[in-house]
C-alpha positions in Angstrom: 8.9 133.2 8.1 6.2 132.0 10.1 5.4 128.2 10.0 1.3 127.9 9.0 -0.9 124.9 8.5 -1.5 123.1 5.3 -5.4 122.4 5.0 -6.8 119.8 2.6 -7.9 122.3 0.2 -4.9 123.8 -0.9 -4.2 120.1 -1.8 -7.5 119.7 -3.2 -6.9 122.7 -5.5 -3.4 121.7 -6.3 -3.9 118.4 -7.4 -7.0 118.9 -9.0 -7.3 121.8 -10.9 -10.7 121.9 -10.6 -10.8 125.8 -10.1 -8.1 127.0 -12.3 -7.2 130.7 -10.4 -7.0 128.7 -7.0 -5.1 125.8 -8.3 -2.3 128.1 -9.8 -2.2 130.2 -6.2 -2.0 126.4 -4.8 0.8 125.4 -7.0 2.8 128.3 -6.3 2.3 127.8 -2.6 3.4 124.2 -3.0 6.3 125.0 -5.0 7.8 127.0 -2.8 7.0 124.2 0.3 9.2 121.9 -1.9 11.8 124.2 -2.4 12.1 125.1 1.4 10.8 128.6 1.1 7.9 128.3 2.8 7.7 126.3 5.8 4.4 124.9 6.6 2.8 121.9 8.9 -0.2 119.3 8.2 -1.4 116.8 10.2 -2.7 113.4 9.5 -6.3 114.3 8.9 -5.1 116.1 6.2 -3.6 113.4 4.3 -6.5 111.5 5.0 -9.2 113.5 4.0 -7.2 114.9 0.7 -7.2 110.7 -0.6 -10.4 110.5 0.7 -11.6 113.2 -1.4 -9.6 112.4 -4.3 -10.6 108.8 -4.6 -14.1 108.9 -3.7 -15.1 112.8 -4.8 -13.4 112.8 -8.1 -12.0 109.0 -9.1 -8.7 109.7 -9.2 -6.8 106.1 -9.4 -4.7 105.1 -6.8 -1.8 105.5 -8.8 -2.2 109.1 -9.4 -3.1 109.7 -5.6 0.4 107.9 -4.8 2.1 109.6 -7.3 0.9 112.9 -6.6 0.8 113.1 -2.8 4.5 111.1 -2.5 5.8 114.5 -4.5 3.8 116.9 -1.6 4.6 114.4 0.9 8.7 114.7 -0.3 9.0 118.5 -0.1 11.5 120.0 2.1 9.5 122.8 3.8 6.6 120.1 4.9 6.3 119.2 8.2 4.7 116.3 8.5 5.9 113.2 11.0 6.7 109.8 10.0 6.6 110.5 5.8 8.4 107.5 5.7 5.0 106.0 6.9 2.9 107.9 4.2 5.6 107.0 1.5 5.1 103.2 2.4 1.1 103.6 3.0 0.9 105.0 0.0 2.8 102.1 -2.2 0.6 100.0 -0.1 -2.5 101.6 -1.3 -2.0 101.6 -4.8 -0.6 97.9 -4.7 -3.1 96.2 -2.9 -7.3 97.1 -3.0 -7.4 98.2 0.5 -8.3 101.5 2.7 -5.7 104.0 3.0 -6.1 103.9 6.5 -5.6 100.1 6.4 -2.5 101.0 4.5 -1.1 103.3 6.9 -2.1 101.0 9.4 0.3 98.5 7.9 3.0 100.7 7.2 2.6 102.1 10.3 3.2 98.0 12.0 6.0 97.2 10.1 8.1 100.8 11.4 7.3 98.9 14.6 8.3 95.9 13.2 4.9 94.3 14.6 3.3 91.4 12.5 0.1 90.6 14.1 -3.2 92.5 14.0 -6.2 92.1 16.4 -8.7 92.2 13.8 -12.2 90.9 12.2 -11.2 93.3 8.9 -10.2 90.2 6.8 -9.0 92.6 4.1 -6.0 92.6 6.1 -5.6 89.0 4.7 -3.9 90.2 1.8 -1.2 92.2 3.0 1.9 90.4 2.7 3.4 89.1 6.2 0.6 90.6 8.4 -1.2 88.0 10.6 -4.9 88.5 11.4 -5.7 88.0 14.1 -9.6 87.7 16.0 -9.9 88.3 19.1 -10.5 85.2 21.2 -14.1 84.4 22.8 -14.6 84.2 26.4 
């Protein structure tokens, strides 16, 4: 079988159920992703755009958002680099009030075990054992 692209609405749908004929196509897509069936690719937009759109389009809690994406994020047929980056972003995410993208940005450091930041984003501030860091004046 062919490997295809994952778009954000199939997500969307999924994890949603906002349109009930869709979501059931979506979760039978999905099922077989996890179950190695059904090969498919996304990219990082993707996960970014589907917790955008879930947060700030329909108020799911960051909880949920972790909790349902890790499952997507763990199937066998995805392919998707670094998950171990997501997974971590993720906990991040729903642990501490900041961006996803701050929290991949974080998780992201750490797989590189890097500490410091170049920053004037003080919400950094409150990720354990990052240093922010502003660039210096000249």
């Amino acid at each position: 079988m062919a490997l295809r692209f994952l778009d954000t609405n199939v997500l969307i749908r999924y994890l949603t159920g906002d349109d009930p004929q869709k979501a059931e196509r979506a979760y039978a897509l999905l099922l077989s992703v996890e179950r190695g069936d059904e090969p498919v690719a996304t990219s990082p937009m993707v996960m970014f755009e589907t917790v955008f759109v879930l947060e700030k389009i329909y108020g799911t809690s960051r909880a949920i958002i972790r909790e349902r994406l890790r499952s997507v994020i763990l199937s066998r047929g995805l392919r998707l680099a670094n998950k171990k980056i997501y997974l971590s972003a993720l906990d991040l995410y729903a642990q501490i009030n900041v961006s996803f993208a701050d929290a991949y940005n974080v998780a992201f450091m750490r797989s590189r075990s890097l500490s410091e930041i170049y920053t004037w984003d003080s919400d950094f501030d409150r990720l354990p054992g990052i240093v922010r860091v502003e660039p210096a004046k000249s």
